[in-house]
DSSP file (Angstrom, degrees, kcal/mol; ACC not computed):
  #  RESIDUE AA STRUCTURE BP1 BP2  ACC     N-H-->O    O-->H-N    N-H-->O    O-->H-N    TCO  KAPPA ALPHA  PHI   PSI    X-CA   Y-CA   Z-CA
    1    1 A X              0   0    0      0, 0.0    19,-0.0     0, 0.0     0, 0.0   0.000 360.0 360.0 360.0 117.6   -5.4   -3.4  -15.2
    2    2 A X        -     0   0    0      1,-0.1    18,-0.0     2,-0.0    20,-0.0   0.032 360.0-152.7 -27.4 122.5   -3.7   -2.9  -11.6
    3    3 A X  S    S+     0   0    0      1,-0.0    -1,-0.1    51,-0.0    43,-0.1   0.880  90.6   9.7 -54.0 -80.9   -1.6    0.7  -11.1
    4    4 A X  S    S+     0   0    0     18,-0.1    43,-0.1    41,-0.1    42,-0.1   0.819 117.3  54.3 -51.5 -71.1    0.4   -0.5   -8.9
    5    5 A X        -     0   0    0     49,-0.1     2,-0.3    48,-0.1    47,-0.1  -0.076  55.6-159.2 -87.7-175.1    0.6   -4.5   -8.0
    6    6 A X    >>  -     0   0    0     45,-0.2     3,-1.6    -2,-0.0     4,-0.7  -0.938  26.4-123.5-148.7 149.1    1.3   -7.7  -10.7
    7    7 A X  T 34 S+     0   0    0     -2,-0.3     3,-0.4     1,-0.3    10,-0.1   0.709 103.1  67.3 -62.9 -29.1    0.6  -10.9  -10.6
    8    8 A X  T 34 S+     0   0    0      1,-0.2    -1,-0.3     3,-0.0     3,-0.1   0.454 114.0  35.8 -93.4  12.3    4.1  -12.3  -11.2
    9    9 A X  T <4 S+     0   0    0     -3,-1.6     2,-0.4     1,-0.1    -1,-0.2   0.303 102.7  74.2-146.0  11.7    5.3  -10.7   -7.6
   10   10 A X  S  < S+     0   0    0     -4,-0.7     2,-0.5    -3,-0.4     7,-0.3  -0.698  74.0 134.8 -96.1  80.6    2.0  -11.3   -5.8
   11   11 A X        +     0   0    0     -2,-0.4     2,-0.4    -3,-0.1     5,-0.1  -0.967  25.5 169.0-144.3 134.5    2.5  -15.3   -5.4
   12   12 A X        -     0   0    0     -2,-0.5     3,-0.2     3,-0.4     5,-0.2  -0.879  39.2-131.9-129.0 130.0    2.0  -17.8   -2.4
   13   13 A X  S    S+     0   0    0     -2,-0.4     3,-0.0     1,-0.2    -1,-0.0   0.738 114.7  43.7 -29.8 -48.6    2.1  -21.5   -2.9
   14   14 A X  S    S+     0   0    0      1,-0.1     2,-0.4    -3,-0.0    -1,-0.2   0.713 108.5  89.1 -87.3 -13.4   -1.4  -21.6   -0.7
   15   15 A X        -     0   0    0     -3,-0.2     2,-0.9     2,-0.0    -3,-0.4  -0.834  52.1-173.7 -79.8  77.5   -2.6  -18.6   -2.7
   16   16 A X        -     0   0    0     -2,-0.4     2,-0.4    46,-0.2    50,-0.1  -0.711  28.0-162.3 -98.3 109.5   -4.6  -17.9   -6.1
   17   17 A X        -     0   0    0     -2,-0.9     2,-0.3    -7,-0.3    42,-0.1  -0.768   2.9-159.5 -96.1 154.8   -4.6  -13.9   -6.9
   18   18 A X    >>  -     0   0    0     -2,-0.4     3,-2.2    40,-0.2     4,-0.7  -0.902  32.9-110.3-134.3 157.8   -6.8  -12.2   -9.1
   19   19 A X  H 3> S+     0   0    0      1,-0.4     4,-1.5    -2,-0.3    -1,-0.1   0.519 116.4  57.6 -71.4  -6.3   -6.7   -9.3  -10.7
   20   20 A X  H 3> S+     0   0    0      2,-0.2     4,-0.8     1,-0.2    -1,-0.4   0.592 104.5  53.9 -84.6  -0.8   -9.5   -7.8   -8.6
   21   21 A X  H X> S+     0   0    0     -3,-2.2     4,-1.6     2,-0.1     3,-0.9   0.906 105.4  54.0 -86.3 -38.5   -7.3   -8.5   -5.7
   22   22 A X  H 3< S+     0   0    0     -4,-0.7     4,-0.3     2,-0.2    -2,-0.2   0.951 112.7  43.6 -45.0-101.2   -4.9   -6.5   -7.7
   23   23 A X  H 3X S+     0   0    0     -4,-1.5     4,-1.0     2,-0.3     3,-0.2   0.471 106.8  52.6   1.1 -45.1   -7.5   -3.6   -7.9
   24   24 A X  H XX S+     0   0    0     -3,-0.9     4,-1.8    -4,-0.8     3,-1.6   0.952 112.8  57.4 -88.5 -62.8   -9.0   -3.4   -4.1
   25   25 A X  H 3< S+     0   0    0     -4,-1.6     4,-0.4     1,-0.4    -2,-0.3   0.381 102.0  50.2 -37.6  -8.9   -4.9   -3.2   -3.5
   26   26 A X  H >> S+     0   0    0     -2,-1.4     4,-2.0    -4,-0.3     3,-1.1   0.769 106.3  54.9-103.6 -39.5   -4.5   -0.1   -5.7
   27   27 A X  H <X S+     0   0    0     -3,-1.6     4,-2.8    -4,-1.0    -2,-0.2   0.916 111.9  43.7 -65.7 -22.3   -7.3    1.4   -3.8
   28   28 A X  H 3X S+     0   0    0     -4,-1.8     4,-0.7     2,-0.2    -1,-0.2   0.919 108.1  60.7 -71.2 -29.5   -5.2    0.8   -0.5
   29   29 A X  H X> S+     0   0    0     -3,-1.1     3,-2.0    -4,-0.4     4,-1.5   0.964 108.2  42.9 -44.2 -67.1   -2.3    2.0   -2.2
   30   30 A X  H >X S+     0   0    0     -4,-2.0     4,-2.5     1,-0.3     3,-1.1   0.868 100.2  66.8 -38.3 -65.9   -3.9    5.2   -2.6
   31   31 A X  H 3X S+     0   0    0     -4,-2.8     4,-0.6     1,-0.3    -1,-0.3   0.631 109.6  39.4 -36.2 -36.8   -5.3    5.3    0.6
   32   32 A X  H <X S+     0   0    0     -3,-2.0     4,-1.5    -4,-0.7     3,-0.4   0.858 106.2  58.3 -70.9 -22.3   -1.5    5.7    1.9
   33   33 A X  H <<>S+     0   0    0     -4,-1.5     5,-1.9    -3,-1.1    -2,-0.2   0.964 109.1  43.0 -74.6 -59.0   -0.3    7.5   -0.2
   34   34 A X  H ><5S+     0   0    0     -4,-2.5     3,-1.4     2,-0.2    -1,-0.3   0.708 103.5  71.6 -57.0 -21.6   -3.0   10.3    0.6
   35   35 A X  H 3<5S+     0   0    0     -4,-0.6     2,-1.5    -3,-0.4    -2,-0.2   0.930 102.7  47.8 -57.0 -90.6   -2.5    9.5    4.7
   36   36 A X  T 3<5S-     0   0    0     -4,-1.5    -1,-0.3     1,-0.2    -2,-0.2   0.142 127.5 -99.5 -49.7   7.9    0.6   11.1    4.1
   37   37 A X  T < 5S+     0   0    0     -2,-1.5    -1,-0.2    -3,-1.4    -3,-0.2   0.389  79.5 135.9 104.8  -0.6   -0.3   14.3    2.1
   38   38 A X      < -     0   0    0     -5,-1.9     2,-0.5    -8,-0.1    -1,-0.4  -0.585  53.2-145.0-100.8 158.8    0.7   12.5   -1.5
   39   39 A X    >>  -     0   0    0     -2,-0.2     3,-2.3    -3,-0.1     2,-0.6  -0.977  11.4-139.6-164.6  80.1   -1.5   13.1   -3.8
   40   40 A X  T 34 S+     0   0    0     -2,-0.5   -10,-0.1     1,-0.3    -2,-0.0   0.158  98.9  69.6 -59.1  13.5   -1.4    9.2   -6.0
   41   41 A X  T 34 S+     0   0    0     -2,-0.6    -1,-0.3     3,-0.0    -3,-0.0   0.762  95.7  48.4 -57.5 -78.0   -1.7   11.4   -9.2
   42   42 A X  T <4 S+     0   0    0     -3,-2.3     2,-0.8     1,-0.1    -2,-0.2   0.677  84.3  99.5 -60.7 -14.1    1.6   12.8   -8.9
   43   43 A X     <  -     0   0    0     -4,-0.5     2,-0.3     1,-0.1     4,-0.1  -0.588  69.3-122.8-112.7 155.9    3.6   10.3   -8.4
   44   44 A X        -     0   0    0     -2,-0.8     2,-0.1    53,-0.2    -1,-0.1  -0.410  41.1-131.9 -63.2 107.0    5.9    8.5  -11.1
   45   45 A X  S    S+     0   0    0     -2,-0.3     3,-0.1     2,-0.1   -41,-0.1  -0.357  79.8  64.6-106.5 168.5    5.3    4.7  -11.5
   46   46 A X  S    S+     0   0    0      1,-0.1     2,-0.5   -42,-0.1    -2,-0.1   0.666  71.0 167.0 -65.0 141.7    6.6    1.9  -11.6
   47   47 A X     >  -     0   0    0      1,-0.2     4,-1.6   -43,-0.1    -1,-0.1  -0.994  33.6-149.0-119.4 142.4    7.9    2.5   -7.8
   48   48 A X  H  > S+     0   0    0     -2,-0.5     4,-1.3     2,-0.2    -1,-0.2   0.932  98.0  56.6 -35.9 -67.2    9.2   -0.4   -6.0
   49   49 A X  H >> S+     0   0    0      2,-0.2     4,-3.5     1,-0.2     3,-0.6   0.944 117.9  36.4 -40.6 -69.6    8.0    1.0   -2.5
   50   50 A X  H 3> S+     0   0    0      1,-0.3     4,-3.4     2,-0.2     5,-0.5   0.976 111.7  59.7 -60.6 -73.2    4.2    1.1   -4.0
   51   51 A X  H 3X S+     0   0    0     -4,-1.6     4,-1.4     1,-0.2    -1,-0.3   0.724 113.1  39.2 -37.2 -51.6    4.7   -2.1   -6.1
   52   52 A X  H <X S+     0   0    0     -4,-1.3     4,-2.9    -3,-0.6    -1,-0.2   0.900 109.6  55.7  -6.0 -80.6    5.4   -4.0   -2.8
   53   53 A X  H  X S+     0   0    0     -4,-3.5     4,-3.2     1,-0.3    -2,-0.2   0.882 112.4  40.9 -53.7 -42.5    3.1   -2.5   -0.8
   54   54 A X  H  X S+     0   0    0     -4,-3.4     4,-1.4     1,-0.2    -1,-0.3   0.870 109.8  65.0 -79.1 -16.5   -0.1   -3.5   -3.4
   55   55 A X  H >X S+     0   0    0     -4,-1.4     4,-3.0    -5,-0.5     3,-0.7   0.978 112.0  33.2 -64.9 -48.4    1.7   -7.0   -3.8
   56   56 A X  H 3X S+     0   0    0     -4,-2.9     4,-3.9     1,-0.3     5,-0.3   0.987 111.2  55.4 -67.7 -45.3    0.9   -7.5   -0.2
   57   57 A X  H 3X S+     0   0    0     -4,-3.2     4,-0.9     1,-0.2    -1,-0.3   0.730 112.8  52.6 -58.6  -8.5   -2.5   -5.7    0.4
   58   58 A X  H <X S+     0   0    0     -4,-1.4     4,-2.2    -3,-0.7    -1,-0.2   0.673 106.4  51.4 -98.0 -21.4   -3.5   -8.2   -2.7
   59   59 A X  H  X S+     0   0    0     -4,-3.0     4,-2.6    -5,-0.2    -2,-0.2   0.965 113.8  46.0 -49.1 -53.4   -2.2  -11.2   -0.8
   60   60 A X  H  X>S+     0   0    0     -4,-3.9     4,-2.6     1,-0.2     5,-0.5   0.860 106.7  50.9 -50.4 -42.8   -4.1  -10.2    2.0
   61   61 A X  H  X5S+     0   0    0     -4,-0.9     4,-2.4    -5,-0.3    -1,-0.2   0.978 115.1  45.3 -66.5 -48.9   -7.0   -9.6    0.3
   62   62 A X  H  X5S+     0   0    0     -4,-2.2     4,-2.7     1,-0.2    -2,-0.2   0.838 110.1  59.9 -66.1 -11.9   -6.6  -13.6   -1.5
   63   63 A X  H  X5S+     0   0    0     -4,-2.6     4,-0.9     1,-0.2    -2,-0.2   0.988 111.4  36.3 -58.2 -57.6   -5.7  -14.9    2.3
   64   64 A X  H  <5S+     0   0    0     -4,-2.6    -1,-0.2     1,-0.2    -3,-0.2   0.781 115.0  54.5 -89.5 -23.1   -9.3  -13.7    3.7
   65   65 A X  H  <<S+     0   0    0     -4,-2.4    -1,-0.2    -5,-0.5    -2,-0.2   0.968 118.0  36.9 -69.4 -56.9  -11.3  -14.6    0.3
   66   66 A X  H  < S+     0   0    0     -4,-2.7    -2,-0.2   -50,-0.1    -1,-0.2   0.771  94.4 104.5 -66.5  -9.8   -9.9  -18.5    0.4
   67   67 A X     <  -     0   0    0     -4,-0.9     2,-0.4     7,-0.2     3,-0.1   0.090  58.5-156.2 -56.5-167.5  -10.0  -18.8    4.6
   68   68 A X        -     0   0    0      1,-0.2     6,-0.2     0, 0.0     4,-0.2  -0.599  62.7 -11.5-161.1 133.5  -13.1  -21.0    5.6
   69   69 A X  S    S-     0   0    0     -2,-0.4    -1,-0.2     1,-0.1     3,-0.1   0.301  93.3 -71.6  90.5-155.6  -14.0  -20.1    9.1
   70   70 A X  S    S+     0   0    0      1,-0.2    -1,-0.1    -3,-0.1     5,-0.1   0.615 127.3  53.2 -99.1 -12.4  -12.1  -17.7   12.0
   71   71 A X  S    S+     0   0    0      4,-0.1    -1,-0.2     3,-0.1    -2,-0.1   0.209  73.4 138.3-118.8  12.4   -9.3  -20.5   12.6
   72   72 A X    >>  -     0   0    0     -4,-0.2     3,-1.5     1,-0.1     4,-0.7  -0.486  60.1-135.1 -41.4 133.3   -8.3  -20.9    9.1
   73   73 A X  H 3> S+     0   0    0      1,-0.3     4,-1.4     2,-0.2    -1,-0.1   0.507 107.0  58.3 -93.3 -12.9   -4.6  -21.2    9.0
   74   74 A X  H 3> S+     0   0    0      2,-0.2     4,-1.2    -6,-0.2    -1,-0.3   0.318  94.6  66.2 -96.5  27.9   -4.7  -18.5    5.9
   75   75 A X  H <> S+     0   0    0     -3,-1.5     4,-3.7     2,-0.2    -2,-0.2   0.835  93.7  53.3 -65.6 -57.5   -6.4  -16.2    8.3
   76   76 A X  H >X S+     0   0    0     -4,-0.7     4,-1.1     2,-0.2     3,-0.5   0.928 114.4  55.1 -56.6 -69.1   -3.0  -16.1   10.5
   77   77 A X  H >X S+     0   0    0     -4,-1.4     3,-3.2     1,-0.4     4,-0.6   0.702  97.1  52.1 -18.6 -82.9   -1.5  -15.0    6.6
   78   78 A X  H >X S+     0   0    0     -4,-1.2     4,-1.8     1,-0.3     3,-0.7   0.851 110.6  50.9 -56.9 -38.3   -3.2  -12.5    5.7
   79   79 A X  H <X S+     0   0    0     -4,-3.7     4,-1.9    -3,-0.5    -1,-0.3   0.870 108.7  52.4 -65.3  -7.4   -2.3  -10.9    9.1
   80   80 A X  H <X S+     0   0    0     -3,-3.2     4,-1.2    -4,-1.1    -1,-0.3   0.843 112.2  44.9 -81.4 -30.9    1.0  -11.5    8.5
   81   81 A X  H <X S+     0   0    0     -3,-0.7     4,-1.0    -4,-0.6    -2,-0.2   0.794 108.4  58.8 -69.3 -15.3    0.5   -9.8    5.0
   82   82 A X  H  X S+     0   0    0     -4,-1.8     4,-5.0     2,-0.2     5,-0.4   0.907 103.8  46.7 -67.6 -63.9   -1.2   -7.2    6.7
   83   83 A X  H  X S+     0   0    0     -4,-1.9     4,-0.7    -5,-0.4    -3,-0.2   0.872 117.1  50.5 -67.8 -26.2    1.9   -6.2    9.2
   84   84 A X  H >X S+     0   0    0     -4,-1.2     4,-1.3    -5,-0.2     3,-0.7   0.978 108.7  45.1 -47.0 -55.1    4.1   -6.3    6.0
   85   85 A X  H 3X S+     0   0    0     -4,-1.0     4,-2.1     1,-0.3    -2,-0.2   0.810 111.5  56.7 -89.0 -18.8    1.9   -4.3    4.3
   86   86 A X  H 3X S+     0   0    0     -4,-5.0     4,-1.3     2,-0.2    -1,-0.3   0.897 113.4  41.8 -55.9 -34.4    1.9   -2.0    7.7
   87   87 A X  H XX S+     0   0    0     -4,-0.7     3,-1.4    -3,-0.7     4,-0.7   0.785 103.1  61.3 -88.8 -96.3    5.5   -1.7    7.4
   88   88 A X  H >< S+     0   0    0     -4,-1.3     3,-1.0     1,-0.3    -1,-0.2   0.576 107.0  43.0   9.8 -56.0    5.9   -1.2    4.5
   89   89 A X  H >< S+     0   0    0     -4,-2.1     3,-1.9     1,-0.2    -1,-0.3   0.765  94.3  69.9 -80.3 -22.3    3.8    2.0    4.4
   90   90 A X  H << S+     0   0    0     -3,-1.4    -1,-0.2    -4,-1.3    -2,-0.2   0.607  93.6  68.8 -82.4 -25.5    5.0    3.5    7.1
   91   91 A X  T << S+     0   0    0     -3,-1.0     2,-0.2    -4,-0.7    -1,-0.2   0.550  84.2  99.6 -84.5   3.8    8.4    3.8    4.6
   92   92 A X    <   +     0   0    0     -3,-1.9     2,-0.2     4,-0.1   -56,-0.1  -0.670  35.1 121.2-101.6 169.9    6.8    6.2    2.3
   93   93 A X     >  -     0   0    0     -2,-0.2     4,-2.5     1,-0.0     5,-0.3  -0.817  69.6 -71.4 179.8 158.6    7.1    9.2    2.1
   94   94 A X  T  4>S+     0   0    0      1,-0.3     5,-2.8    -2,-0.2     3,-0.4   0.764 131.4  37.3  -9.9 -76.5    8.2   12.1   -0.5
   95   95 A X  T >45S+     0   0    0      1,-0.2     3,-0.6     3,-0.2    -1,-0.3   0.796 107.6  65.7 -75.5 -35.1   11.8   11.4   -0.6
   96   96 A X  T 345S+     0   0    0     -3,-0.3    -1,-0.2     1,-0.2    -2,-0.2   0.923 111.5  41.9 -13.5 -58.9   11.0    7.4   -0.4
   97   97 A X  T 3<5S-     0   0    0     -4,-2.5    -1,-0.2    -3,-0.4    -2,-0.2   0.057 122.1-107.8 -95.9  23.6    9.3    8.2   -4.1
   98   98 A X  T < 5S+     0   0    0     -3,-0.6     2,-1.3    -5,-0.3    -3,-0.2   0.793  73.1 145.0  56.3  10.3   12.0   10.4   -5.3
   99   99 A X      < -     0   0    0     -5,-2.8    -1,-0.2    -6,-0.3    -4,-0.1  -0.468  36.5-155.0 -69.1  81.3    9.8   13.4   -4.9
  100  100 A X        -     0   0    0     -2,-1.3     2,-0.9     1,-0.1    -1,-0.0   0.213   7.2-137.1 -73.5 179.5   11.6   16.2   -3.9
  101  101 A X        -     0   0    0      5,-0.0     2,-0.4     4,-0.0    -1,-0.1  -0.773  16.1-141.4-114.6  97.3    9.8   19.2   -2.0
  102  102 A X    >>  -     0   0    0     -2,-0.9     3,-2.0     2,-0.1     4,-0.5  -0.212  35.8 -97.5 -46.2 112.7   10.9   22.6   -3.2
  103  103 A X  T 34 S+     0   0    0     -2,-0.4    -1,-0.1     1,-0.2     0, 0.0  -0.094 112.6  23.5 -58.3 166.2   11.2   25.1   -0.1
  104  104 A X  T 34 S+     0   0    0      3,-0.1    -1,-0.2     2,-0.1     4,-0.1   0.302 105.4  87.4  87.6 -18.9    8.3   27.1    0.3
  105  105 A X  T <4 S+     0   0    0     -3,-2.0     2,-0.1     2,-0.1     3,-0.1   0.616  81.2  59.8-103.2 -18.8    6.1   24.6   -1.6
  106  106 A X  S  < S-     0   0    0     -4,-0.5    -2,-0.1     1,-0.2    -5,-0.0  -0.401  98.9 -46.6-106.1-179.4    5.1   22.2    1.4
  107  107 A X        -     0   0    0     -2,-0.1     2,-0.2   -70,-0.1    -1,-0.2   0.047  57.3-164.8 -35.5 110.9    3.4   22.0    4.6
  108  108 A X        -     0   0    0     -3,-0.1     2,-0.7    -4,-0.1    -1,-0.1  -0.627  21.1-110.9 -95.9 178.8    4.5   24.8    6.8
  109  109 A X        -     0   0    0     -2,-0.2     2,-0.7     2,-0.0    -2,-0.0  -0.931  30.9-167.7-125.9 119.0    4.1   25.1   10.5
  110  110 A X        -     0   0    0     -2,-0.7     2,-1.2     2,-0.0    -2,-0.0  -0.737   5.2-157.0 -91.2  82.9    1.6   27.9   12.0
  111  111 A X        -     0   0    0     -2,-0.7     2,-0.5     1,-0.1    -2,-0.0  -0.465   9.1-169.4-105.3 116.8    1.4   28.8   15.3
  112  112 A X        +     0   0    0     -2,-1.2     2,-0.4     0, 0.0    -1,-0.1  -0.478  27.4 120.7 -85.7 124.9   -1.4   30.3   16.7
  113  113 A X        -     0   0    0     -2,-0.5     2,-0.1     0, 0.0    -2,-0.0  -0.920  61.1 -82.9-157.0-173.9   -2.0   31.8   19.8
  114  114 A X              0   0    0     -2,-0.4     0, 0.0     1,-0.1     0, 0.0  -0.558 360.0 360.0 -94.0 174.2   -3.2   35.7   21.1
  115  115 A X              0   0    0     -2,-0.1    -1,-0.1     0, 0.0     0, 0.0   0.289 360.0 360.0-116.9 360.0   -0.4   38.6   21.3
């Protein structure tokens, strides 16, 4: 069973997804979530932002399984699900996911140099 994506809001006409597309999509999920410092434990599901995001990376994923060759016209899809799914991530962040940051609790900034 997906974390993240579902079937009834990953759908294309040109498209059949399966739940392993659903699956390699959670793992991408993850992957942003951890670019940014989030830690795909903590945070509190169902999220829209996240839900979205695996709906596309699991289009993408059925675009490049049905293509037939490099000039497949679902090739041009998936990258177009791909720069969704680009945008898309680029929105999350803490306060995106309703996480707030207590001060003191997050990244601080260190600056090193000699005295």
């Amino acid at each position: 069973m997906a974390k993240y994506g579902d079937l009834s809001g990953a759908v294309d006409p040109a498209l059949v997804v399966t739940e392993e597309n659903l699956l390699a999509a959670d793992v991408d999920v993850d992957a942003a979530l951890w670019e940014r410092g989030i830690n795909p434990e903590s945070v509190s599901l169902p999220q829209a932002l996240l839900t979205n995001l695996a709906n596309k990376y699991a289009l993408k994923a059925a675009a490049i399984e049905g293509a037939i060759g490099e000039n497949s016209p679902l090739i041009a899809k998936a990258k177009e699900f791909e720069r969704d799914a680009v945008r898309l991530a680029r929105a999350i962040s803490r306060e995106s996911l309703g996480m707030t940051v207590e001060p003191g609790s997050g990244f601080g900034v260190v600056t090193l140099g000699r005295a």
